[in-house]
N, C-alpha and C positions, 0 to 999 in steps of 0.2 A: 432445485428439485431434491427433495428428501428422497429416504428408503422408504418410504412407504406410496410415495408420487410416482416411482416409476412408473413407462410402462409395461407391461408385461413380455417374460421372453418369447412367448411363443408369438407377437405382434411387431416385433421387431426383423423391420425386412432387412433394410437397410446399412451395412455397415463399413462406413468408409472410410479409410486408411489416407492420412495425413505426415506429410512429413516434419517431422519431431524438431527443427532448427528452423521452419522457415516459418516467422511469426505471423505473416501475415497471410498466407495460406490457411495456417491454421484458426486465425479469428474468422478468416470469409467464410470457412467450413460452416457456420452457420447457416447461409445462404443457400445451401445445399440441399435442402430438406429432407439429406438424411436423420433415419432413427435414431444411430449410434453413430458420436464419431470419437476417431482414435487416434489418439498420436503416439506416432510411430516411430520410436526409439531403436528399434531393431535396423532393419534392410534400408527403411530411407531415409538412415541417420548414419553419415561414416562416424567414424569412432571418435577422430577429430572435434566435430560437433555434439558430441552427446551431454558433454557439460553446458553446453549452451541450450540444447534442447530441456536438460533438466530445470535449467535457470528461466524456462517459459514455462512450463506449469501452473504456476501459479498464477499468472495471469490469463492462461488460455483457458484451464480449467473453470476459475471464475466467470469467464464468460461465454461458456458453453452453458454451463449452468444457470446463467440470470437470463438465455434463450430459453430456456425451460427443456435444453436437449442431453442425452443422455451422453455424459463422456466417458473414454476406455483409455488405459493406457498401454499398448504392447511393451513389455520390457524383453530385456535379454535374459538369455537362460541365469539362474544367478550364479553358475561359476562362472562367468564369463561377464560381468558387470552388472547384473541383474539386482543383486543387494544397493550397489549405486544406484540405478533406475529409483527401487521402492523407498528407499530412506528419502529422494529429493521429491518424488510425488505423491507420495501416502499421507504429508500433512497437507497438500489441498486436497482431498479427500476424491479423489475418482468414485463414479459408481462402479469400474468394473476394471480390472486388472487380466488382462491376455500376455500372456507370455509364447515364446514362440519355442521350436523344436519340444515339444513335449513327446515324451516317448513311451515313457512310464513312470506309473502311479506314484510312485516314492519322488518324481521331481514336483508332483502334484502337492504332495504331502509337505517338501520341503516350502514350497513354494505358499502353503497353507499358514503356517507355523509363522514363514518371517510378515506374512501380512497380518496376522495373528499380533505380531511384537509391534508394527508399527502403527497397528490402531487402536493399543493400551498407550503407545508413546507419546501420540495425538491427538487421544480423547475422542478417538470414533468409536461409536457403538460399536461393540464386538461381534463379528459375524456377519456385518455390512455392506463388506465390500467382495464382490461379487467376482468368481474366477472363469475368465474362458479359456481354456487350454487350446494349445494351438498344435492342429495335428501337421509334421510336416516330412514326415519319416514313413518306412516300410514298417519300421519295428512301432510307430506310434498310430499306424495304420489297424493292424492286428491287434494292440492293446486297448483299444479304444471305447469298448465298453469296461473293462476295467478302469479307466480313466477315469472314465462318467463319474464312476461310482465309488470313489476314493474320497469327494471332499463334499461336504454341505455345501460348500460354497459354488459350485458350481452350476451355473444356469444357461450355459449353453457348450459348444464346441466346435469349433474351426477346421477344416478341412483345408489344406494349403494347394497350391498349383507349384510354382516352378520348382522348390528346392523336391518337391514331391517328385516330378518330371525326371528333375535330374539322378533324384536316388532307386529311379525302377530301372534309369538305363535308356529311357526311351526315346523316338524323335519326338520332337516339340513340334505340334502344328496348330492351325488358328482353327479349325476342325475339334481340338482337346478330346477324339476320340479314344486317345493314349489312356485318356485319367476316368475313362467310362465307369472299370470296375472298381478304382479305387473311390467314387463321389458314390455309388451304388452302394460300397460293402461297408464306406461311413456313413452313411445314411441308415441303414440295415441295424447297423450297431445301435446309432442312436436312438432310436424306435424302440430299441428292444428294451432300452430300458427309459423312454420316455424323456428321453432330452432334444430340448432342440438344435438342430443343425443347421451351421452354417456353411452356404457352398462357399467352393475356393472360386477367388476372382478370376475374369475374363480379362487377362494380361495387354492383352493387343487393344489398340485405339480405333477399331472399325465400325463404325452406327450397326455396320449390316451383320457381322462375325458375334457382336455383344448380341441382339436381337434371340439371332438364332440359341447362340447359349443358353440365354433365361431361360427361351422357352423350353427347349430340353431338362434345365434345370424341375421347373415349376411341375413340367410335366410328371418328373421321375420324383416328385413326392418334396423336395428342398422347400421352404419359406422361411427363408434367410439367405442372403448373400453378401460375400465379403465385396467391398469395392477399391479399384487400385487409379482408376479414372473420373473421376469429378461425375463429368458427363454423361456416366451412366446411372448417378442416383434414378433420374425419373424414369428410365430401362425398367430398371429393378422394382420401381415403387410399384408402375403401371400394372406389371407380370405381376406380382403378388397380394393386389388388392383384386378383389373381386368387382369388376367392373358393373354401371347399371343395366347394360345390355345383357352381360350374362346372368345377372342374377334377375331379371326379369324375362329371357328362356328358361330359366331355373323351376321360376314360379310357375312357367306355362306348360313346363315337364310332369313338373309333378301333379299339377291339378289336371292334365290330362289322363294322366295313369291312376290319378284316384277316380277320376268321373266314371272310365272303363270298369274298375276293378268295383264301384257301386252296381255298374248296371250290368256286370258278370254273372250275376247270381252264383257269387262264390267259386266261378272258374277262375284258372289259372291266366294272369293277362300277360301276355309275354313281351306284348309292344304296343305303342301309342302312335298316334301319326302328330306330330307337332310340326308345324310351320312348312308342312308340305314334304317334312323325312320325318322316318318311321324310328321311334327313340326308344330303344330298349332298356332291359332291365339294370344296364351298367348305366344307362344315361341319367338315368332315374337316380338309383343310389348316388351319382356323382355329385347330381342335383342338389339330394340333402347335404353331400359335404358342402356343397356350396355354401350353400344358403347359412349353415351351422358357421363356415369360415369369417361370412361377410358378417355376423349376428357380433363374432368378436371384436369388429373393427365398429363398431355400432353403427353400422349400414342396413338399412332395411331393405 
């Protein structure tokens, strides 16, 4: 998959976190039918392992790629081994590079510059390879439309769960009520300047606790999600494609409120009765996001 094959950010639900030393994990990731997958040099690589993780790149990259699937690499911050990270995986060429604790703009910058030197080093098109900043702080919480907007390279942004948890202080429950205002006021940010976000993953292994999350997620406006459990690729994919049942209420929303609104004689139509409940003018608009959302997955 070239730069120009990808596909698009704002289509990518999916994106699952793999651990960075353990090879055969990471080639089954395939399987997975996540969008994006990533290997993950940071949290689920001890330090021990990281030379061994950088020593599979090359081969796992390769084969994410002849999948036709989009690969990501989290690295460590680069004072903290990060420069190791990009120098062993920037000559097989990732489509996208996530680094994690981003706070502010200037690691963004920094962060910009040394991918900048490793894809004159390696003979990648310049400007290529794609930055997801990884928000996972109070202070990178607050900065974060600053972030957005620090590097061209950036096409999307991450919102993290536990090291987040831990730095507001708060109790950790399977509930993630704790992280309400912080997935809301990252969200808010990214909007404001048009980037897409990704939520922070559902930590816990429970079919029923993951469920409930998406749908909170999908609800409060996310299409994207990070993944820390295999198992909930198809969670995620399900919640964030527009399914054929609802895009065919969709269709029956709106041609209901357009029949009303013909045979108004130019009165105001405030509500429709579809499928035996009475669908208002939010159901209506929802309808066109719908239908607009499912148009980009080329769904009819």
């Amino acid at each position: 998959m070239n730069h120009l094959q990808r596909t698009r950010p704002a289509l990518r639900r999916s994106w699952l976190f793999l651990a960075g030393a353990d090879r055969q994990v990471l080639l089954d990731g395939t399987r997975s039918d996540a969008d994006v997958l990533v290997q993950e040099l940071e949290t689920f690589t001890p330090p021990a392992r990281r030379p061994e993780a950088r020593a599979l790149s090359g081969e796992v990259l390769g084969h994410w790629r002849q999948s036709g699937i989009l690969s990501a690499v989290r690295v460590n911050p680069l004072d903290n081994g990060g420069m190791d990270d990009l120098e062993a995986v920037m000559q097989h060429r990732p489509d996208i590079i996530m680094m994690s604790f981003i706070s502010t703009p200037m690691q963004v910058v920094a962060l910009d510059q040394a991918v900048s030197h490793y894809e004159r080093e390696y003979g990648i098109p310049e400007g290529s390879t794609e930055l997801v900043p990884n928000i996972e702080s109070t202070q990178g919480l607050v900065n974060t439309m600053a972030i957005a907007k620090c590097s061209a390279r950036i096409s999307a942004l991450l919102v993290a769960t536990e090291d987040m948890v831990a730095d507001l202080g708060a109790r950790r429950t399977r509930a993630g009520h704790e992280l309400d205002y912080v997935r809301s006021r990252f969200l808010v940010e990214c909007a404001a300047v048009g980037m897409p976000a990704i939520d922070c993953p559902y930590s816990y292994s429970d079919n029923e606790g993951a469920e409930l999350d998406m749908e909170r997620s999908r609800d409060i406006g996310f299409r994207a999600k990070a993944i820390v459990n295999a198992q909930f690729v198809p969670v995620v994919n399900r919640w964030l494609t527009p399914s054929a049942a609802d895009r065919a209420l969709a269709r029956r929303v709106i041609q209901a409120f357009d029949e009303a609104r013909s045979q108004s004689g130019g009165k105001r139509v405030p509500a429709a009765v579809v499928d035996g409940f009475l669908a208002e003018i939010p159901d209506y608009l929802a309808a066109h996001r719908l239908l607009a959302r499912a148009a980009q997955f080329g769904l009819e």
